[in-house]
C-alpha positions in Angstrom: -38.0 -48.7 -38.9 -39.6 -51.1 -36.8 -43.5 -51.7 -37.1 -45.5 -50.5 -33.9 -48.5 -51.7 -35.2 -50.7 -54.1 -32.6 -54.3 -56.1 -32.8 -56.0 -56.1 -29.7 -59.0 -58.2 -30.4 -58.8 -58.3 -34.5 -58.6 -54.5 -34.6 -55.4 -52.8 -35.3 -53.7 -49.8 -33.5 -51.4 -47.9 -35.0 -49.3 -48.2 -31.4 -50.2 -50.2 -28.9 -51.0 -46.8 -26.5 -54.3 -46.4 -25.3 -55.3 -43.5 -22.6 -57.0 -45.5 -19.1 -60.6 -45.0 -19.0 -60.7 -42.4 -15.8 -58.5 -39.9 -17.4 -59.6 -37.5 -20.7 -62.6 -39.8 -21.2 -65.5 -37.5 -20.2 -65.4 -35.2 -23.0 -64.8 -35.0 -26.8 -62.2 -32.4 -27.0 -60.5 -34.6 -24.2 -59.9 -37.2 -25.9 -59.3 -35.4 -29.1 -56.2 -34.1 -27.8 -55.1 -37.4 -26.6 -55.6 -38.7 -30.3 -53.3 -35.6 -31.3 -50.9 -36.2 -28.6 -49.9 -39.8 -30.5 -51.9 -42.6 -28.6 -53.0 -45.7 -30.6 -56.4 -45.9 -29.3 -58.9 -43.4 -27.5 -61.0 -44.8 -24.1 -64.2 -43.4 -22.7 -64.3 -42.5 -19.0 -66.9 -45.7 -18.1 -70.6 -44.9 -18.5 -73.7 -46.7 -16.7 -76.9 -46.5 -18.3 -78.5 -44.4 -15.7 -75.8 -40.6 -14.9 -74.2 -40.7 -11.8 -73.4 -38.0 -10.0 -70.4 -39.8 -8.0 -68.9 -39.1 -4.8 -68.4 -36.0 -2.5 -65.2 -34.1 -2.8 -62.1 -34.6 -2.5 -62.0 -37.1 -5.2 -58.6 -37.3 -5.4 -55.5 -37.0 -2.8 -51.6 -37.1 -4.3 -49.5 -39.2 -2.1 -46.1 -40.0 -2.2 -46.4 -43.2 -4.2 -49.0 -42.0 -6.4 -52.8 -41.3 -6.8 -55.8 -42.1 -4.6 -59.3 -41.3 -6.1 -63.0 -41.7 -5.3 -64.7 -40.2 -8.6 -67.5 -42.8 -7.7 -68.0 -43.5 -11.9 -69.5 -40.0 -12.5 -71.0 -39.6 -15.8 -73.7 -38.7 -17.9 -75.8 -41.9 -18.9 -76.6 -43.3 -21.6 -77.3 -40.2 -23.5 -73.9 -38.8 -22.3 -72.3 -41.9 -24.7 -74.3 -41.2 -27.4 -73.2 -37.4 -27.3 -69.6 -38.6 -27.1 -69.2 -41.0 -29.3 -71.2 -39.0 -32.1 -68.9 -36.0 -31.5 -65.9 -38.5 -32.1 -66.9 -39.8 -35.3 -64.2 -39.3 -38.3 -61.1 -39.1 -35.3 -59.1 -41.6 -36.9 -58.7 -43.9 -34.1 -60.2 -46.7 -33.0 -62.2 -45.9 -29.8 -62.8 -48.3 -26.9 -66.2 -47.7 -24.2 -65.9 -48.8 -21.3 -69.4 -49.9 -19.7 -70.9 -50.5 -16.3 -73.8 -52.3 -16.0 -75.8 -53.4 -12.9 -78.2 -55.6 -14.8 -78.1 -58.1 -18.2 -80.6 -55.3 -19.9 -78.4 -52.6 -18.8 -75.4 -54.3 -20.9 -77.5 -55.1 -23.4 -78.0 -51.3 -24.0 -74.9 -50.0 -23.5 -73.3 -52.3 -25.6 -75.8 -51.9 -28.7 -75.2 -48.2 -28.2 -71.5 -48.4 -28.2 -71.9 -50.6 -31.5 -74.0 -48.3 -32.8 -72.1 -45.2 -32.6 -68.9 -46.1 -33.8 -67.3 -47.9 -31.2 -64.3 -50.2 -32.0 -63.7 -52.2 -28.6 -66.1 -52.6 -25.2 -64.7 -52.6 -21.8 -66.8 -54.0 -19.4 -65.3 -52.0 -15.9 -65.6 -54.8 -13.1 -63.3 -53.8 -10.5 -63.4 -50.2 -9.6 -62.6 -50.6 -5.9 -65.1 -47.9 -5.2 -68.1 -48.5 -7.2 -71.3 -47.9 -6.5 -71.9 -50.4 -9.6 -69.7 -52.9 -7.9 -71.7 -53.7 -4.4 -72.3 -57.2 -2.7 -70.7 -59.9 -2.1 -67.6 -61.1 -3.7 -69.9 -64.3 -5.3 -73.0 -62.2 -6.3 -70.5 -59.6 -8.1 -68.6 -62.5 -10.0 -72.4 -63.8 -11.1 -73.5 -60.7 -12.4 -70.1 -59.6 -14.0 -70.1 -63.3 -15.6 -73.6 -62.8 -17.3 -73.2 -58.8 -18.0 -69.9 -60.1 -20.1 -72.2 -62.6 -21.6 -75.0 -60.4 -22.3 -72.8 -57.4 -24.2 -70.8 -59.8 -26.1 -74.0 -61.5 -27.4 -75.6 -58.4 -28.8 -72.7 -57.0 -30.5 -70.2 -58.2 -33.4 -67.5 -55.8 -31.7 -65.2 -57.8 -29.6 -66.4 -57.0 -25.5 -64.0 -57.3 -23.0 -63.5 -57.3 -19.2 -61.2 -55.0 -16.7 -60.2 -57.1 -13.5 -58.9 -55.8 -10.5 -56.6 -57.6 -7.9 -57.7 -60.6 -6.7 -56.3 -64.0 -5.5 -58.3 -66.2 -7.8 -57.7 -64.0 -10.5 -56.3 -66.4 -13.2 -59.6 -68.6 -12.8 -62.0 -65.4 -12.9 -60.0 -64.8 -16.1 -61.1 -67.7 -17.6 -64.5 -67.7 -17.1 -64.9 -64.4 -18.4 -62.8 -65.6 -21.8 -65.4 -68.7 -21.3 -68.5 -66.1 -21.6 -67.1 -64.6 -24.0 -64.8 -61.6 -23.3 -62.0 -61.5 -26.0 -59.5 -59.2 -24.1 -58.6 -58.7 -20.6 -57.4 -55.3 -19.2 -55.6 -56.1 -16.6 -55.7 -54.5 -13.8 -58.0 -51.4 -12.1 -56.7 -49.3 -9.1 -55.9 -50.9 -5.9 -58.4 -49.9 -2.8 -56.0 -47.4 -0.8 -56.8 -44.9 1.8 -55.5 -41.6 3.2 -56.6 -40.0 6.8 -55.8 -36.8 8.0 -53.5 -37.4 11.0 -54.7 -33.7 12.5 -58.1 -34.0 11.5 -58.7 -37.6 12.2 -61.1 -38.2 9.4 -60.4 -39.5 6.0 -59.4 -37.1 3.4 -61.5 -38.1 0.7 -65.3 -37.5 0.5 -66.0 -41.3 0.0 -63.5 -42.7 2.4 -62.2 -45.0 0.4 -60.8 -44.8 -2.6 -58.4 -46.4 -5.4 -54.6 -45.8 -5.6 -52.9 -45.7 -9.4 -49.7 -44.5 -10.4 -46.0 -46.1 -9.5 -46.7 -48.1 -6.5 -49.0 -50.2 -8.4 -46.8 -51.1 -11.6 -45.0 -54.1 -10.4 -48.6 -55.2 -9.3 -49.8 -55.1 -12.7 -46.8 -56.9 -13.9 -47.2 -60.1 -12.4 -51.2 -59.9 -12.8 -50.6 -60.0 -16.4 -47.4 -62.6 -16.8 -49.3 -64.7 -14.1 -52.8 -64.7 -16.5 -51.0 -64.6 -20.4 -48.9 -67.3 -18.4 -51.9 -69.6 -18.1 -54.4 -68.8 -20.6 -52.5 -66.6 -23.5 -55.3 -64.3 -24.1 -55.3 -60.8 -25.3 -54.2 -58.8 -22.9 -54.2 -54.7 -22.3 -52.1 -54.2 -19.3 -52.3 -50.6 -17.1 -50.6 -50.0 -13.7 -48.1 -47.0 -13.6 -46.7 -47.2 -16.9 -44.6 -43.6 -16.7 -42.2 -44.0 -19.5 -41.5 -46.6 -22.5 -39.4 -49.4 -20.2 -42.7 -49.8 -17.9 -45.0 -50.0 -21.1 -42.1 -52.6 -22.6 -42.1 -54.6 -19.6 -45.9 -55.2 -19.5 -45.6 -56.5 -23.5 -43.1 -58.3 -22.1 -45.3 -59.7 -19.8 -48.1 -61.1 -22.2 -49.6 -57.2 -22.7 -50.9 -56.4 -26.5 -51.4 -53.2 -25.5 -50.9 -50.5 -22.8 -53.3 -47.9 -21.1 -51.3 -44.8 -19.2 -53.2 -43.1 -16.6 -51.7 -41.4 -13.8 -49.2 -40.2 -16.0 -51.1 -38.2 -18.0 -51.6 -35.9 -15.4 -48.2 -34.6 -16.1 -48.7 -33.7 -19.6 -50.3 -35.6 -22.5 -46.3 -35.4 -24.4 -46.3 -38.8 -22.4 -47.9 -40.9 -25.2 -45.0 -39.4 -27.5 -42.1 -40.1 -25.2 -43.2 -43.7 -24.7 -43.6 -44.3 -28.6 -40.4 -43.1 -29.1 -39.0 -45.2 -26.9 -40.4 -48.6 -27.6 -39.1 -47.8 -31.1 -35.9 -46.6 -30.2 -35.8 -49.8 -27.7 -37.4 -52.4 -30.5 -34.5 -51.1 -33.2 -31.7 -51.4 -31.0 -32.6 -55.0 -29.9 -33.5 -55.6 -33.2 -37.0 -56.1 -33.7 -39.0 -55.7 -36.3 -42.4 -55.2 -34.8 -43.7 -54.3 -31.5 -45.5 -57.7 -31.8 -42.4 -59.9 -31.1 -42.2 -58.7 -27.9 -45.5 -59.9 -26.4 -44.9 -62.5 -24.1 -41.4 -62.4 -25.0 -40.3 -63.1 -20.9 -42.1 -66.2 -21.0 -40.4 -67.7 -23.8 
């Protein structure tokens, strides 16, 4: 039977499926059952060091190519981790926190915290379209994002990584956060979308503007992640509308080590056994051994 065992960073996963951080990562028994339901690795919804109480509703508007959402990073602080991550302890399976921090003290924190309470992996979130985190200018962000990356990865021995949006400099962003010392990239975040009301003539969510996931976005995330493994061969969790095993094989494919699902969840959480199945299923009839041969394989 062929292995489906992955490293992202130096720490192993029994598959390389991982749940995205804005889906089952508020609460406990959340991501409990997304441990049961067969995912390699369990990921916090993203936490600041301060709650937030997010955005209006709607947060979230279904449209015909997928999701748009404006949670606006809602959570509970710093205590809220704690809490979380405590109540987690003894799952079985490696779990990654995903952070957002507006200031180099505020990473500092929130990564010692993560450390300390049995974190395996740190995300820093850098690209929610939406963020209240994420204001100012396109150069101030990268600045800050460049020295919060520094800061978390300097107080921890867990490996600290960075989630990057879209962008058109996006390979060179990459490498500066590798440079201060991120050891994976999850590429990439939701793409700004919008939806108005055509008989209302407002916007239908609270916020305005919000961030679209699901299908639409998939082919997006491809080429983000060929383009960046491509370049700079890092370690790489790819996420973008992965709905069944051939979208999660085609982002390995791509240079992914790993693969978050998201808007698919939604559905059901029999989604993370489906796509394990069929990686295997697809791994033993093209006959591979491990799920490891295939990383990167379409650049070869």
């Amino acid at each position: 039977m062929a292995s489906l065992r992955v490293r992202v960073a130096g720490v192993e996963l029994e598959n390389p499926l991982m749940n995205a951080s804005g889906l089952y990562g508020s609460k406990p028994e959340l991501l409990l059952r997304v441990a049961e339901a067969g995912a390699g690795a369990l990921v916090t919804k993203t936490f600041t060091y301060m709650p937030l109480p997010g955005y209006p509703t709607p947060i979230a508007v279904p449209v015909e190519c997928g999701l748009i959402n404006a949670v606006g990073l809602r959570n509970t602080g710093i205590d809220g981790l704690r809490n979380l991550l405590d109540r987690l302890k003894g799952v079985g399976k490696p779990v990654v926190v995903s952070i957002a921090a507006a200031s180099i003290r505020e990473a500092e924190v929130l990564a010692a915290v993560a450390e300390e309470h049995g974190a395996a992996l740190i995300e820093v979130n850098a690209s929610c379209p939406h963020s209240p985190v994420h204001g100012g200018s396109p150069a101030r962000h990268l600045r800050l994002l460049g020295a919060v990356v520094e800061a978390a990865a300097s107080t921890t021995t867990i490996p600290v990584g960075v989630k990057l949006g879209v962008m058109d400099n996006l390979v060179d962003v990459a490498a500066e956060m590798l440079e201060r010392g991120a050891r994976f990239l999850t590429l990439i975040n939701t793409v700004k979308a919008m939806k108005i009301d055509v008989y209302t003539r407002r916007p239908v969510l609270g916020h305005g503007v919000g961030g679209l996931s699901g299908k639409a976005i998939h082919p997006v995330a491809v080429a983000a992640v060929y383009m960046v493994y491509r370049e700079l061969r890092p370690c790489i969790i790819g996420v973008g509308g992965v709905e069944d095993w051939r979208d999660a094989v085609e982002l390995m494919l791509a240079g992914a080590s790993a693969v978050q699902v998201g808007t698919a969840t939604i559905k059901g959480l029999h989604v993370f056994r489906e796509i394990v199945d069929g990686i295997r299923g697809y791994l033993e009839k093209e006959g591979y051994r491990s799920v490891e041969e295939i990383i990167g394989a379409a650049l070869a």
